[in-house]
N, C-alpha and C positions, 0 to 999 in steps of 0.2 A: 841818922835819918830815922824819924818817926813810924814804927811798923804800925801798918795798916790795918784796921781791928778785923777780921770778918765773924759772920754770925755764926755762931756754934751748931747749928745745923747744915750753913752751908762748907763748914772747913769736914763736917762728918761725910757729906754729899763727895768734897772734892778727893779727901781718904779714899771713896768708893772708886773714884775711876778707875775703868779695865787699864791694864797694862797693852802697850803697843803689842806685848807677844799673844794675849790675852783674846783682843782684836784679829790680829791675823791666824787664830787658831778658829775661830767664827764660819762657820757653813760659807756665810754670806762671799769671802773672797776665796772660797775654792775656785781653783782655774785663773787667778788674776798672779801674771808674775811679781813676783816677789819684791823687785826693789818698787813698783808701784803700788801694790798691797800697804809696804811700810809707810810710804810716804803719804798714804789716804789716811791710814789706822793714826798717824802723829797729826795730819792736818784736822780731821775730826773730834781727834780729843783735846788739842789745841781749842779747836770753837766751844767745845759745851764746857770746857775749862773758862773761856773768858764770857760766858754768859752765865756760867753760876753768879763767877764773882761781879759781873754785873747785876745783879738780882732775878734773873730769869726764872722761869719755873720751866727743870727739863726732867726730861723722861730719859736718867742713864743710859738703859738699853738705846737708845737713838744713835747711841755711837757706833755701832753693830751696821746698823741702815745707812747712816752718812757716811760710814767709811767705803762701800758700796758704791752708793753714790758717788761718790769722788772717785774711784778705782774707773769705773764703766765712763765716768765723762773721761778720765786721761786715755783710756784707751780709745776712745774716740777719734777720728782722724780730724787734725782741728778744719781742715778744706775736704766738704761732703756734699754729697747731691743736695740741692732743693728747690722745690717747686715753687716756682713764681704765678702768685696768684695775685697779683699786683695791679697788671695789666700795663706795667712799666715793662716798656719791649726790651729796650736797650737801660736796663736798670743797672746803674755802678755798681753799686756791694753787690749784685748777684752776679759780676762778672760780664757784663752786655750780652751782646748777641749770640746766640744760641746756635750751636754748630747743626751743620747737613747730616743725618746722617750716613749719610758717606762720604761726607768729610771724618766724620768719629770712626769709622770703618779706616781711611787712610790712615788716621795716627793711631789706633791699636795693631792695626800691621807694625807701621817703622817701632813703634815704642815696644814690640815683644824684643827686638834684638837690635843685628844691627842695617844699615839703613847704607846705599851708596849717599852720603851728600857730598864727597867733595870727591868722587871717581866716576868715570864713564865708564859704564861696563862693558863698552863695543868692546874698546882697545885697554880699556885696564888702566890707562893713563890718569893722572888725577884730573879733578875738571873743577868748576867753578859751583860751589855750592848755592849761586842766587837762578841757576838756568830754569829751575822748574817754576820761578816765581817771574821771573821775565820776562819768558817767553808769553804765557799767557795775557799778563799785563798788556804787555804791545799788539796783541791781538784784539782785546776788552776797548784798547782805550788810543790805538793810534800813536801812541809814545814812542820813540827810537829806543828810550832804556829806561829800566827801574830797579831800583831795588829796595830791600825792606831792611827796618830795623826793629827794637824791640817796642816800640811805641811811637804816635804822632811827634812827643815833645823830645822824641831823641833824633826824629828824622829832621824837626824842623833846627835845631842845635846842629847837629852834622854839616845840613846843609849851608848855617851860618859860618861856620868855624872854619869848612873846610874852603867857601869862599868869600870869605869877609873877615878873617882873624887880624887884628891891627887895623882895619878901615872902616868905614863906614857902612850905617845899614838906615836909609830911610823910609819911617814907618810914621803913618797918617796918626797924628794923634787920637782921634775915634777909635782906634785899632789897637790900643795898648789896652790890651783886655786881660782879666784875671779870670783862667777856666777852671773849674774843677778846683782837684790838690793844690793849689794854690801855685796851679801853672801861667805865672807873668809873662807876660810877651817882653819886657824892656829887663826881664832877667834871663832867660834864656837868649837874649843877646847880649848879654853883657857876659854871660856865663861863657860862649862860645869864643872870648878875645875883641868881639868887637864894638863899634862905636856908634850908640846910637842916635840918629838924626830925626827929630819929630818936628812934622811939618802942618800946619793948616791949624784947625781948632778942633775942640773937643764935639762939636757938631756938625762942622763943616768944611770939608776939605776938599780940594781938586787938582786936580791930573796937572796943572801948572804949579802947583805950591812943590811938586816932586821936581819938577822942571829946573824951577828956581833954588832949590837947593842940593841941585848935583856939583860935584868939586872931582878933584883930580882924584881927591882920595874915597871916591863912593866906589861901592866894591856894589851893592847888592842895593834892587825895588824891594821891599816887602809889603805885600797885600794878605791882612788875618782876616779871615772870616770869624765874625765876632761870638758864632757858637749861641750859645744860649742871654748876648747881651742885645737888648736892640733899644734903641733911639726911634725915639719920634717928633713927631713938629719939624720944628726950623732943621734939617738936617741935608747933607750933601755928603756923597762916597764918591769916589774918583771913579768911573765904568773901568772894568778892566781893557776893554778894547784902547781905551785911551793913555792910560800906563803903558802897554804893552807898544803902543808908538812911543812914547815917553823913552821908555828905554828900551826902543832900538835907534831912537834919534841919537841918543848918546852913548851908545855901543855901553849899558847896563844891564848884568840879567834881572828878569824882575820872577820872584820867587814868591808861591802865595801857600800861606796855611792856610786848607781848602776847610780842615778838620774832618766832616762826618764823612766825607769823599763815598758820592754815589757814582756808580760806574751802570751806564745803561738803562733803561727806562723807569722812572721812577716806581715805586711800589706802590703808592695814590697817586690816583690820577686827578687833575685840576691842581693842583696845590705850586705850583708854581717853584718847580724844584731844579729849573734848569742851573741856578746861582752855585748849586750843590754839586753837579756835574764835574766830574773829572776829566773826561772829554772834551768838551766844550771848552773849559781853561786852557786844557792844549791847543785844541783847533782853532782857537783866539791868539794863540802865542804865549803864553806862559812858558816862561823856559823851564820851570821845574814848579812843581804841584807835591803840598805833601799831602799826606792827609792817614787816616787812621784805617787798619783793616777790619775792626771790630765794631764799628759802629753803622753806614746802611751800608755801607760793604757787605757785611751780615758774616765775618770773616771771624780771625779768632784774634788778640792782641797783637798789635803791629804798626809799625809807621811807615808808612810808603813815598816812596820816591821816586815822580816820574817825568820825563822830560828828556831835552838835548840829550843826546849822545856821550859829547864832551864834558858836559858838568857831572852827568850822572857817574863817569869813569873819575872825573876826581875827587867825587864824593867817594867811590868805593875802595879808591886807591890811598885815602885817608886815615892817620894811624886809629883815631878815635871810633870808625867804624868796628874794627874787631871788637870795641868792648861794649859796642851796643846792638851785635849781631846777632840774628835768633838762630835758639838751635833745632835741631831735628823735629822735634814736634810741632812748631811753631812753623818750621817752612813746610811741613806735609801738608799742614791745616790753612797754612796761605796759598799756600798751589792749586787743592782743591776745590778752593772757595772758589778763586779766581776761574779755574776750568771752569767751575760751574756758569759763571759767568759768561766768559769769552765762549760759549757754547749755548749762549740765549737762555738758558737755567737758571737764571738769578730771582724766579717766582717759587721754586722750589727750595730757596734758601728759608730758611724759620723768621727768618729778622723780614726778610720782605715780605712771606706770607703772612704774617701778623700783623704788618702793618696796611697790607691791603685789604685784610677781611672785611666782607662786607657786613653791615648790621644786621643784613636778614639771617648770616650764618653764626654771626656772633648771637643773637637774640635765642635760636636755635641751641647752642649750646650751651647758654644757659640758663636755659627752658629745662635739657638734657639735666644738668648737674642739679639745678634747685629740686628735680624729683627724684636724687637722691639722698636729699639731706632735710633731716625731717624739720617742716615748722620755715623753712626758707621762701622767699622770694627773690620775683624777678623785678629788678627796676632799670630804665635806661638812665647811663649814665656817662660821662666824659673820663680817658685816658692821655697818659703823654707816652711820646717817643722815649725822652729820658736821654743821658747819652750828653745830653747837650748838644743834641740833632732836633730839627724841627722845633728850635723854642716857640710861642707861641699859639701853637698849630696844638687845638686841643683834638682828640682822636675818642668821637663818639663812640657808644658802646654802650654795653649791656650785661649788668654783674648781678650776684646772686647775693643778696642780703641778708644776714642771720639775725636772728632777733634776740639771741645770746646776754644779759646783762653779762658786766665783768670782761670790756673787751680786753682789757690789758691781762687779765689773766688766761682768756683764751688764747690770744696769741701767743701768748709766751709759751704755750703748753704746744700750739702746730709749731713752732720754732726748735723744741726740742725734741719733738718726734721723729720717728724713723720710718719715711722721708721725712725729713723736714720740712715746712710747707708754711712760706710769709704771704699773707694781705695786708689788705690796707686797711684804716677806718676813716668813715666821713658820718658826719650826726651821728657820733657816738654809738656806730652798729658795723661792725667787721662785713667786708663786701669783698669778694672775691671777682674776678676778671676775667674770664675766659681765655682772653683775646692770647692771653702768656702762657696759656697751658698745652704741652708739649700732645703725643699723641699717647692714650691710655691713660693720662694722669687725671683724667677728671674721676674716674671709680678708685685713683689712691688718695685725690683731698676729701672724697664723701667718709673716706673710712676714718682720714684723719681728723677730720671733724667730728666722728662720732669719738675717736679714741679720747678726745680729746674736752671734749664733754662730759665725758665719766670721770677724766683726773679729774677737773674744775668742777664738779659734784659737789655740793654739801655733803659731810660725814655727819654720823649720828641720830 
């Protein structure tokens, strides 16, 4: 093999570099344990090793500072607080909806130690780990039973498998939707054992096309709420009321992924949200309703299951529920939500009060934040729910505009900050949201946009 010439000034440069021991004798990782000190000191001089001999012009000592660098992001917790300045309520990468806090008070109690979930303390006896998540539900929402698992797409899978595995599951063509992660409605039935039957057309379908294609072997109605897909024009959905005769004419349970599952009075008023209603599905006859506890639930991650009595017990008595069952943290912060709820509290959740703020208080706030950040203004402007809740439904509002050239370098600089702190851009100016910012955070993003301003400084 032909060795590679390099230039006699850059083979003198690459002579020079410090030694790994060389690096971690350096002020800069005093205090960083050791096998991560190493591993910064070799991945550092690794990079200005392949940027010599790419032709770069570097300043050896930067090895000193990068290896730093690298040491302080690994120790880093890679999942960290941050503040959403978005105005995306229920935003995916930030984790959706934003817990109570006293919900965050429940799960730092159970989480310092340990927690009764599957023992009744009266009598000592063990008990059923879903009771504190139950009980509320059927209070909230009139359901005979429920129970939760770790997500929508596991609750609505369980509910296929445990009654449909080997049979049939007929589902309205319009309704084979692809949400989010690349969650298929016609793969999570197929994933579940069972066989899927699509009826009607891609725009148009009704309560007799379900009718007409029931057989010995249909196990299960499914009605998906299309989340963030919508149709217009020439279009037809079967009314649930009408399903819900459909199969009980033919002794079928009919099962609907509700998705954002709102429990109790919407959070905006006029918007026409009773379709979203997790009550109202039951009180219609849906025999089981799933739907997600994170999203206008306002809850933490979770797929919920509620309905008949009977299904709901052979959904839980199902081997596949133990591996999709939450644990300890996850049922404190579902039980609380839900008290909150089944206790007419559901305006004091974060996810609803954000989503009802009104303009004059959103306008107000950031009135408040623009006069702490110098050179900003106020503009009105439109936000989303996010979530794949309220598609279409833009959510007026009022953000704070920075006049910043270099948005991509400011972001990047609030992103790596401590807090860490995301917005958005529109006409090429970083505009922050009020509507998403917790309570106190509007005096840590003024800070971190000034901290933030002096990295992205010209030097020199």
């Amino acid at each position: 093999m032909q060795e590679v010439e390099v230039d006699p000034r850059v083979r003198q440069q690459l002579a020079s570099l410090p030694s790994v021991s060389a690096v971690l004798a350096h002020p800069s990782l005093d205090g960083v344990p050791h096998a991560l000190a190493v591993e910064a000191a070799r991945a550092a001089i690794s990079s200005l090793r392949s940027r010599l001999l790419g032709g770069d012009k570097v300043d050896l000592e930067g090895v000193f500072k990068d290896s730093a660098r690298r040491a302080n992001l690994a120790r880093k917790r890679r999942l960290r607080r941050v503040i959403n300045a978005t105005g995306v309520v229920l935003h995916t990468n930030l984790g959706r909806a934003a817990l109570a806090p006293e919900v965050v008070e429940a799960v730092v109690e159970v989480a310092r130690g340990y927690a009764n979930v599957e023992m009744h303390l009266e009598g000592g006896q063990r008990g059923g780990r879903l009771e504190g998540v139950s009980d509320p539900m059927r209070r909230a929402t009139g359901a005979e039973a429920a129970i939760a698992v770790n997500n929508n797409a596991a609750a609505v899978l369980l509910a296929l498998t445990s009654l449909a595995r080997g049979r049939e599951v007929i589902v309205s063509r319009g309704e084979l939707v692809e949400i989010g992660g690349s969650f298929r409605v016609p793969d999570v039935i197929s994933a579940g054992g069972a066989k899927l039957v699509e009826v009607g057309t891609t725009n148009r379908t009704r309560a007799s096309d379900f009718a007409d294609a029931i057989t010995d072997d249909t196990a299960v109605l499914l009605r998906v709420h299309p989340s963030n897909f919508r149709q217009v024009g020439f279009v037809q959905r079967p009314e649930r009321a009408d399903l819900v005769e459909v199969a009980a004419q033919y002794g079928v349970p009919l099962v609907e992924d509700l998705g954002s599952g709102l429990i109790g009075p919407p959070p905006v008023a006029g918007m026409g949200l009773d379709e979203e209603r997790v009550e109202l599905a039951l009180q219609a006859g849906v025999d089981l309703v799933c739907f997600s506890g994170d999203k206008l639930l306002g809850g933490p991650q979770a797929g919920i299951i509620a309905g008949k009595a009977e299904l709901v017990r052979k959904l839980r008595k199902h081997a596949l529920y133990r591996a999709l069952r939450l644990d300890k943290l996850g049922l404190v912060a579902l039980e609380a939500t839900l008290r909150m709820v089944a206790e007419g509290r559901a305006a004091e959740l974060p996810t609803h009060r954000m989503l009802g703020a009104s303009l004059d208080s959103l306008r107000a706030a950031a009135v408040d934040l623009s006069d702490r950040i110098s050179g900003s203004t106020v503009e009105a402007d439109h936000g989303v729910t996010g979530g794949g809740a309220l598609p279409g439904r833009g959510l007026p509002t009022w953000v704070v505009v920075l006049p910043d050239s270099g948005c991509d370098r400011l972001l990047h600089a609030l992103r790596m900050g401590t807090p860490a702190v995301v917005a958005r851009v529109a006409d090429n100016k970083v505009r922050l949201d009020p509507r998403t910012l917790l309570e106190g955070e509007a005096s840590e993003v003024a800070e971190a946009i000034r901290a933030a301003r002096l990295q992205c400084a010209p030097t020199g």
